[in-house]
N, C-alpha and C positions, 0 to 999 in steps of 0.2 A: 118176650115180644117187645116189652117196655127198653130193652136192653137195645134189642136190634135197632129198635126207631132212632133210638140215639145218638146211634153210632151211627145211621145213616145220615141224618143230621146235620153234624159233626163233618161229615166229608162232604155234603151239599156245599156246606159254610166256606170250606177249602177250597173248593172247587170255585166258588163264586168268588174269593178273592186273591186267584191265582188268575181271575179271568178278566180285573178289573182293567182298564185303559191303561195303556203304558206310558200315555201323557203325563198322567199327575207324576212319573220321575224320569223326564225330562226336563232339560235344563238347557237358558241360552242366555248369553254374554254378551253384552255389547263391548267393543274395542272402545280403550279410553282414549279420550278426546286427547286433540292434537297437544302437542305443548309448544311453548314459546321459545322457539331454539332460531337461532340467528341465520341466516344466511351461507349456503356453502361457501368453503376458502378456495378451493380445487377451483382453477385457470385450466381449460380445456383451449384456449386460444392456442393456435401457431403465430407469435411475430415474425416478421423479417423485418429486418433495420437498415438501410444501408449509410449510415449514419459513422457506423466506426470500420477499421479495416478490418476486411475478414479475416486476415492471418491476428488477429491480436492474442495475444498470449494469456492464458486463462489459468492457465496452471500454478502449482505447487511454486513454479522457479521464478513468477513474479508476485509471490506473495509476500509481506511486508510483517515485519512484530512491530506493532507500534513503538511513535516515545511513549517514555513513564511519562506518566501523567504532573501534568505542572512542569516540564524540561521546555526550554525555548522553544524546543521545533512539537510539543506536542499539540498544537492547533494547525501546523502546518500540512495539507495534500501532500499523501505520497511520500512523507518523511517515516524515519525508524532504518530496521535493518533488514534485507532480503533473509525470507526465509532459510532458504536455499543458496549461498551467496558463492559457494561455489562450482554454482551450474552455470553454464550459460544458453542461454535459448538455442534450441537446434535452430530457428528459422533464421538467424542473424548466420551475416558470413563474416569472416575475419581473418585477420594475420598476422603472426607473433611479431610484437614488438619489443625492438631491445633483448635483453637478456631473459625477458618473463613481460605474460602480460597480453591479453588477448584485445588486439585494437577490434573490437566491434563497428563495421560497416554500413549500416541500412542497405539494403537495395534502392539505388537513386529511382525515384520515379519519373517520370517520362508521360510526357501526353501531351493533350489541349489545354493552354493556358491563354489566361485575356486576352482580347485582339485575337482569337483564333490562332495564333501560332501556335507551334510545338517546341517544346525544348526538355534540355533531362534537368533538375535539380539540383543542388552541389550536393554530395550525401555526406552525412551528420558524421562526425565521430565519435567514438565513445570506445575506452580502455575497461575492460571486465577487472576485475582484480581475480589472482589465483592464489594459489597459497606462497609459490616463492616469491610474492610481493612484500611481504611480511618483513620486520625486521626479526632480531630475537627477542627485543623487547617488546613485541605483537602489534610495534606501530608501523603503520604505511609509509611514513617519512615526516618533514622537519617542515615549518612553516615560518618563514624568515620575512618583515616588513621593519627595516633598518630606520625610517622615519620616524615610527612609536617604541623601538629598543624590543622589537618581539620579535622569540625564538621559540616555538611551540612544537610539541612531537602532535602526530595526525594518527587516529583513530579511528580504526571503521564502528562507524554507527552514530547518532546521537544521541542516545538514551542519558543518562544520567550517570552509568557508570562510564563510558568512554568521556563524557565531558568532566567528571572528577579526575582523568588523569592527563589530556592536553584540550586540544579541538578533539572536533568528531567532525569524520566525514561521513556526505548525504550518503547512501548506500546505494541509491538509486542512480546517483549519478559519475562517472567517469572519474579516474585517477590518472590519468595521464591524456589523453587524447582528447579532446573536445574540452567542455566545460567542467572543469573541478568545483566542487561544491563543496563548503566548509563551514560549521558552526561550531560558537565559542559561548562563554558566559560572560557578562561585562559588567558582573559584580562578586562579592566574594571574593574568599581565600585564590580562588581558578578564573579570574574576570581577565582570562587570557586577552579577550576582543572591546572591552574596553573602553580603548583609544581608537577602534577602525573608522569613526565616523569622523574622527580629526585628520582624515586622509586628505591630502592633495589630489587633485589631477597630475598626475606626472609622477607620480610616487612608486616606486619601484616594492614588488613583491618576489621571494624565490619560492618554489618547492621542491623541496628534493625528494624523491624516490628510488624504490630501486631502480629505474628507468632512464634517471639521470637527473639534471638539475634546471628546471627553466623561469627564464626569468620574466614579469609581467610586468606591463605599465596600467597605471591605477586609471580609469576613463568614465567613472560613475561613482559617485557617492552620495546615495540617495535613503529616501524614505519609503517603506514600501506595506501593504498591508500584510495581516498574519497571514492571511487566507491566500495569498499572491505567490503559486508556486512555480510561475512562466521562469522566474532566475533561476530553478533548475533543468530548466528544456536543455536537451543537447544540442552541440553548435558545432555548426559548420568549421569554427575556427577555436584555433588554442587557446582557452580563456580562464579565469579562475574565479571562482563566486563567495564572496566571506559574507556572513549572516550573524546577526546577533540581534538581542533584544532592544529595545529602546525601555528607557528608565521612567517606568511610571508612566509608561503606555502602552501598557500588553494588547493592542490592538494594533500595532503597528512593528516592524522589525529595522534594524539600519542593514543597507546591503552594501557592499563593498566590491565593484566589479573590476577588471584588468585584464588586458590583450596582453597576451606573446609580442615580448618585444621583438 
């Protein structure tokens, strides 16, 4: 009987602590407090601008490798060489000139100008470079200023390795048509440019290319800032643009400009 009691007991005990609240194992978590994280980056905005032309070229084919770093033109806008340099933008039209060489046209634009008239603009010229512009020696042509005794081969690019071996041409801008744009060094073993700031008015420049040979008269010889890259805009007229540094004023460049005689 002592047996039985026990064992009943025993299972009371069980019973009673299979039956206890199921709170005491329960458990709750608070979420930890916020932390100090900066502001989202993510621009949900739409702009619209109408500030640049809608057709402007965004691609690949006006992308630029900069100059090396410390070369004349490497503080200057839009200097170095076209990624791409033998594409030419679909949006532009043009027409072979000469023997090789894609004269690039703008579409003249046309509309309301001051005083309320209307008129069309003269449109820009600019020559693309293709490959059979090239010599075999891999320059573009010869740069002749008979006043300072200078006869220089032309380079696409102005990094540091085309201006180790003559000038270097802007990349950005034109070889035959419009505005040519050129830079030189004006010191050193390669101080091809030099003497360009001892230019006359009246001072005769050539450049030969594959395209043929034209001659310039010298109409600006100026001082111009680093950051000043309106002397390579394209022009209306046949012109040629020389750039070099100034000595012990790297804030400043001399530019050397010339009309089609």
């Amino acid at each position: 009987m002592k047996k039985y009691l026990t064992t009943l007991m025993a299972a009371c005990c069980m019973l009673a602590a299979f039956s206890m609240p199921a709170s005491a194992l329960e458990y709750h978590f608070d979420g930890p407090d916020a932390g100090l994280f900066g502001r989202p980056t993510s621009d949900e905005t739409i702009y619209i601008t109408m500030d640049e032309p809608a057709n402007t070229d965004r691609s690949k084919n006006a992308a630029y490798i900069p100059p090396v770093f410390g070369s004349p033109t490497s503080y200057t806008l839009n200097a170095g060489e076209l990624l791409t340099p033998n594409l030419v933008s679909s949006s532009a039209t043009g027409t072979v000139s000469g023997t090789g060489g894609v004269t690039v046209l703008p579409p003249s634009a046309s509309g309301s100008i001051a005083g309320g008239a209307t008129g069309t603009n003269t449109p820009l010229k600019y020559t693309a470079i293709t490959e059979d512009l090239y010599y075999r020696d891999g320059s573009l042509g010869t740069l002749n200023i008979p006043a300072i005794g200078l006869s220089v081969k032309v380079y696409q690019g102005t990094d540091s390795n085309a201006l180790r071996k003559g000038a270097g041409h802007f990349a950005s801008t034109s070889i035959w048509e419009g505005n040519v744009a050129i830079a030189g060094h004006n010191r050193g073993v390669n101080n091809h440019f030099g003497k360009i700031h001892t230019l006359d008015i009246g001072d005769t420049i050539k450049l030969t290319t594959q395209l043929g040979t034209r001659s310039y008269e010298v109409y600006s010889v100026s001082k111009i800032g680093v950051d000043d890259t309106s002397v390579l805009n394209d022009s209306t007229e046949n012109i040629i643009t020389l750039v070099t540094c100034v000595m012990d004023q790297p804030d400043y460049r001399w530019c050397v400009q010339a009309r089609e005689k």
